[in-house]
Residue frames relative to the residue before (quaternion, step in Angstrom):
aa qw qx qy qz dx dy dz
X 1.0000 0.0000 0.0000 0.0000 0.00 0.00 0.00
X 0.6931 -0.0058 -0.0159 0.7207 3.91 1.05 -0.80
X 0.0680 -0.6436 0.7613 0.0393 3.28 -1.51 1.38
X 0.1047 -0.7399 0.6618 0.0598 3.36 -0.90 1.09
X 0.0077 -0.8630 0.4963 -0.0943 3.87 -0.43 1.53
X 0.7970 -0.2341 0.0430 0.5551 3.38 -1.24 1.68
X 0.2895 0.7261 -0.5690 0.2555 3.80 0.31 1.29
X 0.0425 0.7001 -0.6945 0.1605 3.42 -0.76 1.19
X 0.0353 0.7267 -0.6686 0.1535 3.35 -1.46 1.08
X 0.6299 -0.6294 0.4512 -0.0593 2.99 -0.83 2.06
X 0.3067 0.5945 -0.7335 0.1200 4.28 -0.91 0.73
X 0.7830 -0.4215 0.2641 0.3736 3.17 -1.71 0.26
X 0.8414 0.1958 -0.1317 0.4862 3.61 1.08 -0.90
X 0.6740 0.5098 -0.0873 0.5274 3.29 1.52 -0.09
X 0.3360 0.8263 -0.4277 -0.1462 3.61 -1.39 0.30
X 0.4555 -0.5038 0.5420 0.4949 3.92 -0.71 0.44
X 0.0538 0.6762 -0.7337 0.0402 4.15 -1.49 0.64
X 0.8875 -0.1651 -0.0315 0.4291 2.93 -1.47 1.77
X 0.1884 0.8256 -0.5266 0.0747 3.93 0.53 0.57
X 0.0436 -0.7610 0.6472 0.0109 3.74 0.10 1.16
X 0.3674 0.5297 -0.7456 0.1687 4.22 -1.25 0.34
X 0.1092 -0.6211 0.7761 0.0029 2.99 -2.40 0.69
X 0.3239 -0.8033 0.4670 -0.1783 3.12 -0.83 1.61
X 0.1456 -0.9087 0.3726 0.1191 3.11 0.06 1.53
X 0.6749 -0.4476 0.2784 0.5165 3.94 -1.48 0.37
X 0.9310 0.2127 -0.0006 0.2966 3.41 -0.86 0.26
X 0.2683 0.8414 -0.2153 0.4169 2.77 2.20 0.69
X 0.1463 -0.6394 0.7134 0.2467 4.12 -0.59 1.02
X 0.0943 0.7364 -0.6692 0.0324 4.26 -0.63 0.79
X 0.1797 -0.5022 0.8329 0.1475 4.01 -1.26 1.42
X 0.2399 -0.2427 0.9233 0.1761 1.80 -3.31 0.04
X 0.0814 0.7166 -0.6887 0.0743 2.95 -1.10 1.01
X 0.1920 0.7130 -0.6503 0.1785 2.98 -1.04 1.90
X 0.5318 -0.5613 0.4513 0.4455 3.18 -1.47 -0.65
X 0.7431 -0.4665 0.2364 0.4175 3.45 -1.18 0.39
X 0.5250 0.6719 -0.1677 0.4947 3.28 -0.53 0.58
X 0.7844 0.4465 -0.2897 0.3185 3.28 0.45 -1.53
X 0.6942 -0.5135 0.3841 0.3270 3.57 0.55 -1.00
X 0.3602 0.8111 -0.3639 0.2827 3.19 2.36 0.04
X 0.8091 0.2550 -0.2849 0.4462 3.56 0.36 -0.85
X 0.5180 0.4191 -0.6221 0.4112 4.40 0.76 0.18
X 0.5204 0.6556 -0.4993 0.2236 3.86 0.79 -0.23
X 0.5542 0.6368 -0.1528 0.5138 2.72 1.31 -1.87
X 0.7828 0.1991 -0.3043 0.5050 3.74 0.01 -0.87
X 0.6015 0.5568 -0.4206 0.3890 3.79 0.41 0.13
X 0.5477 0.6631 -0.1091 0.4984 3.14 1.80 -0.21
X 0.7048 0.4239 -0.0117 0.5688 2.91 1.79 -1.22
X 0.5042 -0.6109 0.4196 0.4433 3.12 1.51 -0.10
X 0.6737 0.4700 -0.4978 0.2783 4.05 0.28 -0.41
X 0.7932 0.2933 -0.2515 0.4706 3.42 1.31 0.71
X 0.2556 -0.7865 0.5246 0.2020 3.88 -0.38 0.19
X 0.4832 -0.7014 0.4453 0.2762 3.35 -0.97 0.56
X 0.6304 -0.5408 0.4568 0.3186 3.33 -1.25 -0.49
X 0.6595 -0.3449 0.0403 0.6667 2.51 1.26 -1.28
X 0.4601 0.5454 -0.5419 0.4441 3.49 -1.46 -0.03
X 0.2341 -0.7886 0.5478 0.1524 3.43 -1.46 0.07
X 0.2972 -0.6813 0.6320 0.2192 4.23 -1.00 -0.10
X 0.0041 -0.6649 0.7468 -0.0158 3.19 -1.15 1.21
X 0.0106 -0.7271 0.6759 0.1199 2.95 -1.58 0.79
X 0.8087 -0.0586 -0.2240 0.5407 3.68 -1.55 1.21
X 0.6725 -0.3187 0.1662 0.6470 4.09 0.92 1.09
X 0.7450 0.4577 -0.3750 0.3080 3.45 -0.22 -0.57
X 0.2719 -0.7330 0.5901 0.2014 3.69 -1.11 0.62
X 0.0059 -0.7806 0.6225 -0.0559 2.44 -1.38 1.16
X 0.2436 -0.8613 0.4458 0.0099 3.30 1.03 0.97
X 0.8545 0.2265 0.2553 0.3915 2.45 -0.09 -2.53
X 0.4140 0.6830 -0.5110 0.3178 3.68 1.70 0.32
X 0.6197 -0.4420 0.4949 0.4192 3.34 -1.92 -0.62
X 0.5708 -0.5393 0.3357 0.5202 3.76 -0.90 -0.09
X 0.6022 0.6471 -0.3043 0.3550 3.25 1.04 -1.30
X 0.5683 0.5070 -0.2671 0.5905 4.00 1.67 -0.77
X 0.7224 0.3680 -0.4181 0.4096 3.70 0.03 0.03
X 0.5336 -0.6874 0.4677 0.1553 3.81 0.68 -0.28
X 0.4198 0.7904 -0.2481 0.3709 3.36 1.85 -0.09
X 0.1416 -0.7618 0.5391 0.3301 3.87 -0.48 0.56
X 0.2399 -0.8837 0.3402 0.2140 3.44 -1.15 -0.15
X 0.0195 0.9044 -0.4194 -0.0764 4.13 0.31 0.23
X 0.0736 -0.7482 0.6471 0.1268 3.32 -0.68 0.82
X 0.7252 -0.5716 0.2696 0.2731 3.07 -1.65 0.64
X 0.5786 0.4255 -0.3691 0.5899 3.62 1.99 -0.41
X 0.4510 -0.6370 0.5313 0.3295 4.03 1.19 0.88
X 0.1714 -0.7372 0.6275 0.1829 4.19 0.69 -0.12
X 0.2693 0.6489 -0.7071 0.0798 3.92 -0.12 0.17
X 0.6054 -0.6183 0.4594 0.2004 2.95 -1.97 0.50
X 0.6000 -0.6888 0.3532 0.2021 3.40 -0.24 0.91
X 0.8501 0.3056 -0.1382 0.4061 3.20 0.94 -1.17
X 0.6656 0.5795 -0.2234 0.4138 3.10 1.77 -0.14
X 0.2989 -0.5561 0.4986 0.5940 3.97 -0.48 0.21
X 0.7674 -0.5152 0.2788 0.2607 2.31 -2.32 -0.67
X 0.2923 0.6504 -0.3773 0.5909 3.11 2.58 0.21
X 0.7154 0.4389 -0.3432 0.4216 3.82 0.51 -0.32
X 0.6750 0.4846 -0.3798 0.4067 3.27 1.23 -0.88
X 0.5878 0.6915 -0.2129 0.3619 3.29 0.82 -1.31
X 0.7498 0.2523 -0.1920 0.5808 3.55 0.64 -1.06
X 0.2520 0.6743 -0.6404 0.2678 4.07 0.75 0.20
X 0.7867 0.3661 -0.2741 0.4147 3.85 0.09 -1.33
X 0.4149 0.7454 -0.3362 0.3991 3.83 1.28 -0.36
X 0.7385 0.4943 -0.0569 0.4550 3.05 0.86 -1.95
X 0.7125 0.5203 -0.1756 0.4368 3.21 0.87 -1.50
X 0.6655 0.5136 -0.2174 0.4960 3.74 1.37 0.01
X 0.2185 -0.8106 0.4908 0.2331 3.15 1.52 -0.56
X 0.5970 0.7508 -0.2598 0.1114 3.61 1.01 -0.73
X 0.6559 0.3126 -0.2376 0.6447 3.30 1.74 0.24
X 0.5410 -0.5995 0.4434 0.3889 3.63 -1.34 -0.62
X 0.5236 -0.6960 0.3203 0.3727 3.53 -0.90 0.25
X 0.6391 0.3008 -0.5552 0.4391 3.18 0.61 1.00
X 0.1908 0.5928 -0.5887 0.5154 3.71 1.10 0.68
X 0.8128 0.5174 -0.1832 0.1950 2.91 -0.24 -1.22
X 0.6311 0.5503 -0.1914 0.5122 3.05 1.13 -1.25
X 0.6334 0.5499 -0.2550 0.4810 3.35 0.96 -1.61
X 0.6870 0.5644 -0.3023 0.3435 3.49 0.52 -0.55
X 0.5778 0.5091 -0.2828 0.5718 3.31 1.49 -1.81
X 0.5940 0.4308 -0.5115 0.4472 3.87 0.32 -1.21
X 0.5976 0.5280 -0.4585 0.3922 4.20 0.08 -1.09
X 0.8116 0.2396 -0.2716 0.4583 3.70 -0.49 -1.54
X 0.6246 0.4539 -0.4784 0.4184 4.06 0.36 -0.68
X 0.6101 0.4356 -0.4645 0.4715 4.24 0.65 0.06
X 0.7584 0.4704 -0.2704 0.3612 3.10 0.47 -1.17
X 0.7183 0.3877 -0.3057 0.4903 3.54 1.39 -0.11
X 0.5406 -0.6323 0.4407 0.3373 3.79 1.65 -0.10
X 0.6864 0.4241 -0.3451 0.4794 3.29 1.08 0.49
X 0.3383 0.7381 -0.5216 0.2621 3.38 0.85 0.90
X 0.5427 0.5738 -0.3981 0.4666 3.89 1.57 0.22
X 0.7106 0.5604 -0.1438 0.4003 3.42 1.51 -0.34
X 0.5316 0.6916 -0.3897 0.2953 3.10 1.85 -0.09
X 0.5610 0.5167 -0.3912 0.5149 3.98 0.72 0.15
X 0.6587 0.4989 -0.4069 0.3894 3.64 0.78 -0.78
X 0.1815 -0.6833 0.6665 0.2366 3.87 -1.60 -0.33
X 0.9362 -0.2072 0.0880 0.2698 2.54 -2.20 0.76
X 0.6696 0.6612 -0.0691 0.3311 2.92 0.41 -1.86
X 0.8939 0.2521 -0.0090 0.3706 3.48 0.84 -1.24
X 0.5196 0.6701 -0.2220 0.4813 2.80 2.24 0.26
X 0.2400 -0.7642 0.4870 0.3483 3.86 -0.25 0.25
X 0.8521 -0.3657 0.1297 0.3512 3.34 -1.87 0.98
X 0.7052 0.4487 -0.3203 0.4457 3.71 1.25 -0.73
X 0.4656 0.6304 -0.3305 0.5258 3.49 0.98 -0.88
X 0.8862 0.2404 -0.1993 0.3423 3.56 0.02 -1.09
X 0.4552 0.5548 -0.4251 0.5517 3.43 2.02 0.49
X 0.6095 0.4988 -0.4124 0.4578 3.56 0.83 -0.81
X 0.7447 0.5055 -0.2339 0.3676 3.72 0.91 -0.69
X 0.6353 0.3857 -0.4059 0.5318 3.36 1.38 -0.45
X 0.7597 0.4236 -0.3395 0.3580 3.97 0.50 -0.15
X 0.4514 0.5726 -0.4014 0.5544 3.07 1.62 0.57
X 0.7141 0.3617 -0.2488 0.5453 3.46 1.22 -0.33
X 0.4626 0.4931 -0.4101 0.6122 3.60 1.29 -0.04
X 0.8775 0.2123 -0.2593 0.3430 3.99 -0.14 -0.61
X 0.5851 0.5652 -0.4904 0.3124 3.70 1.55 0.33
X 0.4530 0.5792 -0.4054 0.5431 3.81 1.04 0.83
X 0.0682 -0.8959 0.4109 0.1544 3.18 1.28 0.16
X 0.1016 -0.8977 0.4199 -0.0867 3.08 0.53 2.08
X 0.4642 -0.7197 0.4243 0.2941 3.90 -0.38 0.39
X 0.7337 0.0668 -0.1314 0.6633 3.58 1.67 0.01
X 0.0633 -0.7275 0.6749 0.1064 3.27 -1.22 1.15
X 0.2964 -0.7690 0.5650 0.0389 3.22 -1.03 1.09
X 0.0391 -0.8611 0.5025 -0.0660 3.70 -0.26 1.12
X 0.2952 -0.7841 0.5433 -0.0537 3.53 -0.68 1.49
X 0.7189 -0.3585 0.1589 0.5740 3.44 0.01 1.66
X 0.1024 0.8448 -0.5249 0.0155 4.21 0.63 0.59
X 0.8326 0.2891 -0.1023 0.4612 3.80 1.42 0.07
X 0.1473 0.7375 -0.5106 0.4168 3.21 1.91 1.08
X 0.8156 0.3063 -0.3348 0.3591 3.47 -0.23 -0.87
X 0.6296 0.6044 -0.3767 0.3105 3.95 0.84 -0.54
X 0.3918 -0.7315 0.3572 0.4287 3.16 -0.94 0.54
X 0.8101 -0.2355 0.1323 0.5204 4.03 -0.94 -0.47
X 0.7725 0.4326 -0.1360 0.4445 3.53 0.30 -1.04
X 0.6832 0.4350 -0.2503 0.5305 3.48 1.51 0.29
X 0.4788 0.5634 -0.3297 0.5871 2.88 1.87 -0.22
X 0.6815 0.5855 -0.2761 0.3413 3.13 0.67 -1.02
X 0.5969 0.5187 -0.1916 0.5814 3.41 1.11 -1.61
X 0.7414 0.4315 -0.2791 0.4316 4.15 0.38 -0.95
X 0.6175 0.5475 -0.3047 0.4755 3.42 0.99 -1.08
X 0.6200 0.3460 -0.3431 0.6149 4.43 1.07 -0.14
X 0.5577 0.4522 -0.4359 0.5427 3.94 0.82 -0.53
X 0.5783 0.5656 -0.3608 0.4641 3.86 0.55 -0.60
X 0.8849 0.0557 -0.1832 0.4247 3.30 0.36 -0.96
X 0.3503 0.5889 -0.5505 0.4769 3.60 0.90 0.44
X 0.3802 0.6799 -0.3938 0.4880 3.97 1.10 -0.52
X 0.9059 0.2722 0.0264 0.3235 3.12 0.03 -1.93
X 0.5739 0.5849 -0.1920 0.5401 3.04 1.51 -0.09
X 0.7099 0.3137 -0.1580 0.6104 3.76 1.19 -0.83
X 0.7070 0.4684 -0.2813 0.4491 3.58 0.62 -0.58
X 0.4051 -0.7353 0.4898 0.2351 3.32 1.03 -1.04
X 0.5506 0.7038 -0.3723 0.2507 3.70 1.68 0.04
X 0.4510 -0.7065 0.4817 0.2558 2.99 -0.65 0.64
X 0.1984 -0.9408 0.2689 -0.0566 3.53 -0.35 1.48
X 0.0249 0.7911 -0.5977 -0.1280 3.89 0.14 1.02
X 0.0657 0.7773 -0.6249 0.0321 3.75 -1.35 0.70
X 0.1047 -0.8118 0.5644 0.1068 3.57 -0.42 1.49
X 0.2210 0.8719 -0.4358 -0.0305 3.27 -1.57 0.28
X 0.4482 -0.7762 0.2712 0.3508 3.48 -0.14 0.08
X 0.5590 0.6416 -0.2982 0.4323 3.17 1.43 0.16
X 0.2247 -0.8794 0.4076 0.1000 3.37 -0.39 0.96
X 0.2924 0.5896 -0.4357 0.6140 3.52 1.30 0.70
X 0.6196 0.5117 -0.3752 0.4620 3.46 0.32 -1.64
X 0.7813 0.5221 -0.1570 0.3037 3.56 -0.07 -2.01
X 0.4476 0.7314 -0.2744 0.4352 3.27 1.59 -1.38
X 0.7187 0.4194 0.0647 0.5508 3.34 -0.31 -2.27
X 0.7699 0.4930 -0.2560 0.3141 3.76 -0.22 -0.51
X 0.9606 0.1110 -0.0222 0.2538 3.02 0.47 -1.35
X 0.4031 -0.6870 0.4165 0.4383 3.73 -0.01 0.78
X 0.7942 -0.1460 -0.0525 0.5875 4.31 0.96 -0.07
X 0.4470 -0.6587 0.5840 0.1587 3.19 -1.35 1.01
X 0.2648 -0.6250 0.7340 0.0229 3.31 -1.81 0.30
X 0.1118 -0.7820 0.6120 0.0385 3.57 -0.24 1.11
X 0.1723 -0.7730 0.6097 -0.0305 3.78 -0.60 1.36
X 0.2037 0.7726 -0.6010 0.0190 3.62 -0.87 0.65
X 0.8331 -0.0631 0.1231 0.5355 3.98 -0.70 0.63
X 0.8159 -0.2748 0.0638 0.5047 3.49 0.70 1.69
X 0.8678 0.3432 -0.1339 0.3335 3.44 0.84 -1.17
X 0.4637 -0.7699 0.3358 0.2819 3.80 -0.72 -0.14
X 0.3930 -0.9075 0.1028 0.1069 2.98 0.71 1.17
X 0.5746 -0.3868 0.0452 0.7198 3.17 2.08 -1.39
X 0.6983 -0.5380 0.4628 0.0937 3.29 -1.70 0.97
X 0.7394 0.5708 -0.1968 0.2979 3.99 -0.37 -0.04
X 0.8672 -0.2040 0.3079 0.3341 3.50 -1.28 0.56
X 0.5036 -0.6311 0.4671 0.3605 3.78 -0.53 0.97
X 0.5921 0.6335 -0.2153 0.4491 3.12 1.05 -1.46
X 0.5871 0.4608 -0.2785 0.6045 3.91 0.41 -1.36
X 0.7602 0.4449 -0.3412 0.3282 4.00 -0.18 -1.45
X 0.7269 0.5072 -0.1078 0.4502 3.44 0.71 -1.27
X 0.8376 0.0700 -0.1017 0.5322 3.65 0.88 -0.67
X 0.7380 0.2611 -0.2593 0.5657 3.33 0.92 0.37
X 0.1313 0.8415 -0.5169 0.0857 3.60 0.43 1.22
X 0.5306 -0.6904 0.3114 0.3807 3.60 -0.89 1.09
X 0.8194 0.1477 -0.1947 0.5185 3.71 0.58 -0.86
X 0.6766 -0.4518 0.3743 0.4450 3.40 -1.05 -1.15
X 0.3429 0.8626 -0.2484 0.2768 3.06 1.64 -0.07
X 0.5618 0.6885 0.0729 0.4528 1.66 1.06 -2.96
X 0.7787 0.5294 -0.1264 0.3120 3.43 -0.10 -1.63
X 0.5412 0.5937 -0.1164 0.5840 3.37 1.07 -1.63
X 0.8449 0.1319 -0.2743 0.4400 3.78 0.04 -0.63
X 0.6556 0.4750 -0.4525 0.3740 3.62 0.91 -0.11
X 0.6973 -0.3479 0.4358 0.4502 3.80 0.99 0.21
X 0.5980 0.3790 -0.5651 0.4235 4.00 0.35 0.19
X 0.2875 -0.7731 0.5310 0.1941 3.54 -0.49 1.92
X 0.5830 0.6852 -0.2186 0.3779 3.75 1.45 -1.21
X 0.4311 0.7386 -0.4990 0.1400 3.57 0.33 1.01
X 0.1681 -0.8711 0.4576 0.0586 3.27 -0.16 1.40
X 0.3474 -0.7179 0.5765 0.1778 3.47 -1.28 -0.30
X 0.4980 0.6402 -0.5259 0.2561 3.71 -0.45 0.84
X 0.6230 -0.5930 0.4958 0.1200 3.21 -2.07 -0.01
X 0.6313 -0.6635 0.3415 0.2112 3.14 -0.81 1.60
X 0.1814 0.7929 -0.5746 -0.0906 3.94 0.08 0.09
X 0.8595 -0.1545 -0.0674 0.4825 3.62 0.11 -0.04
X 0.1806 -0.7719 0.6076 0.0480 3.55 -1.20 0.42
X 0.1470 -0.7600 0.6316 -0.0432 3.63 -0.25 2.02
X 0.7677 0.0830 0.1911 0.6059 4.32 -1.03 0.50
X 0.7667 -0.4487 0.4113 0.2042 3.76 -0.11 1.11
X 0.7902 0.2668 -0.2736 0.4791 3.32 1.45 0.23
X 0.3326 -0.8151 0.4670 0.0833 3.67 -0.10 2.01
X 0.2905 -0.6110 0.7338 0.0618 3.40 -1.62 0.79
X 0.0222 -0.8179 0.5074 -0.2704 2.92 -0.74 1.84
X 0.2226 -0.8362 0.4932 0.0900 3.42 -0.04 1.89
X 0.1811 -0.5721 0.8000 0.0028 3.59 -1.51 1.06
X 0.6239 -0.4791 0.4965 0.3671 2.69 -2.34 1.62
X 0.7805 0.4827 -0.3162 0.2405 4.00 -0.23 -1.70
X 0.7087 -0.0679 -0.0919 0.6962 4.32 0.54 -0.67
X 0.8483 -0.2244 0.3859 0.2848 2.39 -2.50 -0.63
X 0.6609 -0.6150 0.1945 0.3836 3.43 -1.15 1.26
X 0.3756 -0.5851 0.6721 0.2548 3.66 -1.41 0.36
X 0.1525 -0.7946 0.5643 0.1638 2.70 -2.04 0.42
X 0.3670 -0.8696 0.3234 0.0671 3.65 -0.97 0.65
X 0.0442 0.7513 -0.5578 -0.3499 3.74 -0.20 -0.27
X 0.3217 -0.6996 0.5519 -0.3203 2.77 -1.51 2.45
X 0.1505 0.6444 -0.7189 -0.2129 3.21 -1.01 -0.17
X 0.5214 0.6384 -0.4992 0.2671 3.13 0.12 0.85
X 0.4284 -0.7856 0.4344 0.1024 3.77 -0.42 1.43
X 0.8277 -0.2958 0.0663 0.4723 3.30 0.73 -0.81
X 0.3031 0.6525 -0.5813 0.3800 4.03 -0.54 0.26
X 0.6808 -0.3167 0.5416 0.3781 2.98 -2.41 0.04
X 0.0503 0.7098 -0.6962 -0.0948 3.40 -1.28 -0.11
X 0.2505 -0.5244 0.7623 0.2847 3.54 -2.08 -0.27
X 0.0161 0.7244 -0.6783 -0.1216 2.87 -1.38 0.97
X 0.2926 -0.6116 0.7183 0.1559 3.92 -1.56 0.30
X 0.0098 0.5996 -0.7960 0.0823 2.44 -1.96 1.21
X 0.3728 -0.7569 0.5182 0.1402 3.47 -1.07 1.05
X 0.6799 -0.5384 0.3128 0.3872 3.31 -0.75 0.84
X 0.7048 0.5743 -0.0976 0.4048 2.83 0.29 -2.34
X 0.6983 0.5140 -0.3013 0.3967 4.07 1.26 -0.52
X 0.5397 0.6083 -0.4331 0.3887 3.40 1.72 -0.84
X 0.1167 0.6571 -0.7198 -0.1908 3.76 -1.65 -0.10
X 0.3982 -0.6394 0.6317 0.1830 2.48 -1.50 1.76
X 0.0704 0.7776 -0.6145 -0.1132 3.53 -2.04 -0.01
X 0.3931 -0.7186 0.2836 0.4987 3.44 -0.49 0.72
X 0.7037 0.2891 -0.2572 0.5959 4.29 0.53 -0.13
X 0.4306 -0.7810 0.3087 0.3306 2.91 -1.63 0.87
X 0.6895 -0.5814 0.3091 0.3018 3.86 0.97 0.87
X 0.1433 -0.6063 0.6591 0.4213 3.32 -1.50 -1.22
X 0.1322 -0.7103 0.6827 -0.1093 3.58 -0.15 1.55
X 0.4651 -0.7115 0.4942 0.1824 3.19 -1.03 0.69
X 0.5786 0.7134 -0.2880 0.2709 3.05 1.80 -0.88
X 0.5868 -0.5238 0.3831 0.4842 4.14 -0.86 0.31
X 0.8720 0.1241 -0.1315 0.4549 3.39 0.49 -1.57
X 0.0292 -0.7403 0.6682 0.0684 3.38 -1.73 0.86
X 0.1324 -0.8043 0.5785 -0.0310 3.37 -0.54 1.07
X 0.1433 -0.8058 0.5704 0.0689 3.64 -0.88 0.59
X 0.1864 0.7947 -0.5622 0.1327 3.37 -0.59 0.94
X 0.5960 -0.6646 0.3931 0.2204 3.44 -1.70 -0.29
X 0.4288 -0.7234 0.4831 0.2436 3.48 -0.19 1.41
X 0.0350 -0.8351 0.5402 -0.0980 3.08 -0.88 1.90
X 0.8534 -0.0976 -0.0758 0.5064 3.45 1.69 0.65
X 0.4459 -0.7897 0.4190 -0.0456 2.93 -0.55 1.60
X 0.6664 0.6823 -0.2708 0.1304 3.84 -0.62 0.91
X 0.6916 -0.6815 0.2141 0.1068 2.23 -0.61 1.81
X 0.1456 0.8501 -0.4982 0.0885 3.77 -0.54 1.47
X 0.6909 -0.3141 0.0046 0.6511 3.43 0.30 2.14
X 0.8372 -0.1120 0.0524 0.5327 3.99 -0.87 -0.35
X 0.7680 0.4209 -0.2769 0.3955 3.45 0.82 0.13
X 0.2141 -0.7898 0.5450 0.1826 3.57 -1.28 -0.07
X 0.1778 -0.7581 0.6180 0.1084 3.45 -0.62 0.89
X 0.2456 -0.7562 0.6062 0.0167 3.27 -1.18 1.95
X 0.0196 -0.6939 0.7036 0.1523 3.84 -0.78 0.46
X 0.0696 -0.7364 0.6584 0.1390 2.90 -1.37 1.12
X 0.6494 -0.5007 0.3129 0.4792 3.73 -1.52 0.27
X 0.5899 0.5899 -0.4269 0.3489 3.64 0.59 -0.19
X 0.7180 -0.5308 0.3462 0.2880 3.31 0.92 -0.06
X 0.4073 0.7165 -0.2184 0.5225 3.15 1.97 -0.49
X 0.3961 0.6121 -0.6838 -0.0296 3.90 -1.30 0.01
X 0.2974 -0.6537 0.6944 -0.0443 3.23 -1.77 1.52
X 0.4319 -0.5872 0.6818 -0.0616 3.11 -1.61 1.23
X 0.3460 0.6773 -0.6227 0.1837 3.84 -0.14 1.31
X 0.6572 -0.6190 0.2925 0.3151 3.55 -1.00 0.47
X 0.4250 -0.6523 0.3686 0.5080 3.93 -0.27 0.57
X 0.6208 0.4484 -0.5399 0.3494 3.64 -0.06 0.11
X 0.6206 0.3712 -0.4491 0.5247 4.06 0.91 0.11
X 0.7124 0.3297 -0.4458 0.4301 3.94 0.49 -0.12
X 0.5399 0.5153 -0.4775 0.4636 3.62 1.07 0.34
X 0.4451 0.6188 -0.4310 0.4829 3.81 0.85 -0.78
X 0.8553 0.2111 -0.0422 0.4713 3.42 -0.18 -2.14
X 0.3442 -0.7514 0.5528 0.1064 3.63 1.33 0.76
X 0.1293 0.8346 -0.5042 0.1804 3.49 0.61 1.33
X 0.1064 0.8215 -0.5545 -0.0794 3.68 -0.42 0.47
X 0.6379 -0.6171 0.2087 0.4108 3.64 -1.06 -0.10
X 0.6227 0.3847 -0.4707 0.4926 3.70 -0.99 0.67
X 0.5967 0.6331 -0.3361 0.3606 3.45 0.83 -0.22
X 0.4936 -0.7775 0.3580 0.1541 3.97 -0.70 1.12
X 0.1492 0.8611 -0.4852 0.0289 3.22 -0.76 0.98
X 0.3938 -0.7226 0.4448 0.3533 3.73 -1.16 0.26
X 0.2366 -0.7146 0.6197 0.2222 3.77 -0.46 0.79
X 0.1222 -0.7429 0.6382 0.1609 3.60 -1.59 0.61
X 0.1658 -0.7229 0.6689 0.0498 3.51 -1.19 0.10
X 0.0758 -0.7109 0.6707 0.1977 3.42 -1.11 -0.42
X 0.6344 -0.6550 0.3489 0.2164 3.31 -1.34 0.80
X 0.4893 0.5739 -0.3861 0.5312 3.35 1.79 0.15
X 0.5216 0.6316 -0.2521 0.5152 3.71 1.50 -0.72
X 0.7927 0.1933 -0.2816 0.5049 3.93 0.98 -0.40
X 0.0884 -0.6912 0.7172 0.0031 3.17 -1.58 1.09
X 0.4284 -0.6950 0.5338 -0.2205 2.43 -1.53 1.82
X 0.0855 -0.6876 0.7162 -0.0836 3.43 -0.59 1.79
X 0.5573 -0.2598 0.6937 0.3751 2.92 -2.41 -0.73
């Protein structure tokens, strides 16, 4: 649906370099980066409110580099939802209606009455901007993004400013969007929950460029570098050397315990390996775990993050388990445990 090719675009302190992604029909697709990176001039270079240098944007085949926005069919949402102030939300909503001329006014109307039910904001159509709270006035800008029935809606951090529990409640209105309409969706953001839950594939964006391509699942637990890895939350980034590899699964010595194991195809070399938190289990003996690696160490900090707890241990290790298992094993700090893992749990770069 969008092929974005060898596109790079030039500003005074900034630049997009060699951006290659293809975007399928009916696709929920993030950019997930960190501030900074370049997620939302993509997006608007996408949208037409910018042109590249070079490279080019095609959308459903056709190029449209070098069109206007109004020529690509594209909704749009920024993250301050821009609504008009002076207008309700029956005024905002039908703005893009009007601006097309392409039906009659009672089309029209009939239509606004359609998308304002179907979004639950038909009690709000006299009110304005102003008097609405942060969800209300998301529910209103993407009601006005999808009555042009546009073939891409393009959302710009659209749930930074809400608090949790509106995210939560918008983030299923989001995809119930994409799912009944059929739009084909780009949404950047820094939030990795958001990206998590959202999207059917991610785009990892750092400092202009795109970094890797692939499957929440692929982004999150199989990141290409350490970079990569580091910003999605894989706290476990270790350093050691390949020493032998038995059946596709490699024994690998670190400086801090006894060797780990992986499944690798790698035989010998340096390497980086990752280990998600959220994969360690801690216990208070060391058991019969099927798992390859047990390590035992000393709990050097405790703390507590919403339903979870984050354990550093002195080995270098830190697990993510839920407070109702460090209440059970009434863990506190200075106090010994065995972390587990399994070798299906480490990935393994250069």
């Amino acid at each position: 649906m969008i092929e974005v090719r060898n596109l790079s675009k030039d500003w005074k302190k900034f630049s997009l370099k060699d951006i290659n992604i293809e975007i399928k029909k009916n696709e929920y697709f993030v950019v997930l980066g960190p501030t900074g990176a370049g997620k939302t001039l993509l997006l608007e270079i996408i949208a037409g409110f910018y042109f590249p240098d070079r490279g080019e944007v095609r959308i459903a085949g056709q190029e449209v580099t070098n069109l206007p926005p109004e020529k690509r069919r594209i909704g749009f949402i920024y993250q301050d939802y821009s609504l008009f102030p002076h207008f309700s939300v029956e005024e905002n909503i039908e703005f893009g209606l009007k601006l097309r001329k392409s039906a009659s006014p009672d089309t029209n109307r009939k239509k606004l009455k359609e998308i304002m039910d179907w979004l639950g904001i038909a009690h709000l159509a006299h009110r304005y901007p102003a008097t609405l709270s942060g969800g209300e006035q998301q529910k209103v800008a993407i009601a006005r993004a999808i009555a042009i029935k546009p073939s891409i809606l393009l959302l710009d951090e659209p749930l930074a400013a809400l608090d949790l529990r509106t995210k939560d409640y918008l983030r299923e209105e989001l995809k119930r969007v994409k799912e009944e309409l059929g739009i084909t969706m780009v949404h950047v953001t820094h939030d990795q929950t958001e990206a998590m839950v959202l999207a059917d594939r991610i785009a990892v964006m750092m400092k202009g460029r795109i970094m890797q391509v692939g499957t929440p699942y692929e982004i999150f637990n199989k990141p290409q570098d350490e970079e990569i890895a580091d910003f999605v939350g894989v706290e476990n980034i270790l350093s050691g050397v390949v020493r032998n590899n038995e059946n596709g699964v490699a024994e690998i010595e670190v400086d801090f315990c006894r060797n780990i194991f992986a499944v690798s195809d790698y035989r010998a070399g340096a390497v980086k390996l990752f280990v998600r938190p959220e994969d360690i289990i801690l216990s208070e003996s060391q058991g019969e775990s099927s798992a390859k690696n047990v390590m035992k160490g000393r709990i050097e900090a405790l703390d507590d993050i919403g339903p979870l707890t984050r354990v550093k241990i002195d080995n270098s290790l830190v697990a993510l388990i839920t407070k109702q298992s460090r209440e059970s094993m009434g863990l506190q700090k200075g106090e010994e445990v065995y972390a587990t893992f399994k070798a299906t749990s480490v990935h393994v770069v250069r």
